[in-house]
N, C-alpha and C positions, 0 to 999 in steps of 0.2 A: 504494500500500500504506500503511493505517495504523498508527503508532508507538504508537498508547493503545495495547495490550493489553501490548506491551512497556513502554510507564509507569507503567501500571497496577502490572502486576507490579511492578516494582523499588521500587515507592514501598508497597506491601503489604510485602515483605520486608525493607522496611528499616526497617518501625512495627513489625514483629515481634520483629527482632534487639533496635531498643532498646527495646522492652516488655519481651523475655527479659532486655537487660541491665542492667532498675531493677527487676526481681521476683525475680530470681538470687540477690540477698545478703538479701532478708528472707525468701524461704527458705529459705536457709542458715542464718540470725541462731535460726530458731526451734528449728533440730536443735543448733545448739551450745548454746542456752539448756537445751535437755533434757539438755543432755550434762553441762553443767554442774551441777544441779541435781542430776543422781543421782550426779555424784564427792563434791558436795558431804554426801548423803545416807548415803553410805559411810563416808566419815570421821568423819560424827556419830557409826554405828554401830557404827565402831571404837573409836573417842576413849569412850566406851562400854562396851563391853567391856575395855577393859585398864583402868577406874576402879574 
């Protein structure tokens, strides 16, 4: 019985997990930069209104 198909796999799942876990935080990085950008957009429009 051969062991490739079972290497194969493990060695696929585990270029997977660390591809998910070096892509994970820059897309994460890009929904806090929006998050960011509209608190900050708020506050201009408040800072704004009470002038």
């Amino acid at each position: 019985m051969s062991h490739t198909p079972f290497i194969w796999a493990a060695y696929s799942i585990g270029a997977i997990v660390l591809l998910w876990t070096a892509a994970a935080p820059l897309l994460g990085k890009k929904a806090v930069t929006r998050d960011i950008r509209r608190l900050i957009q708020l506050e201009e429009r408040s800072r704004d209104s009470h002038s």
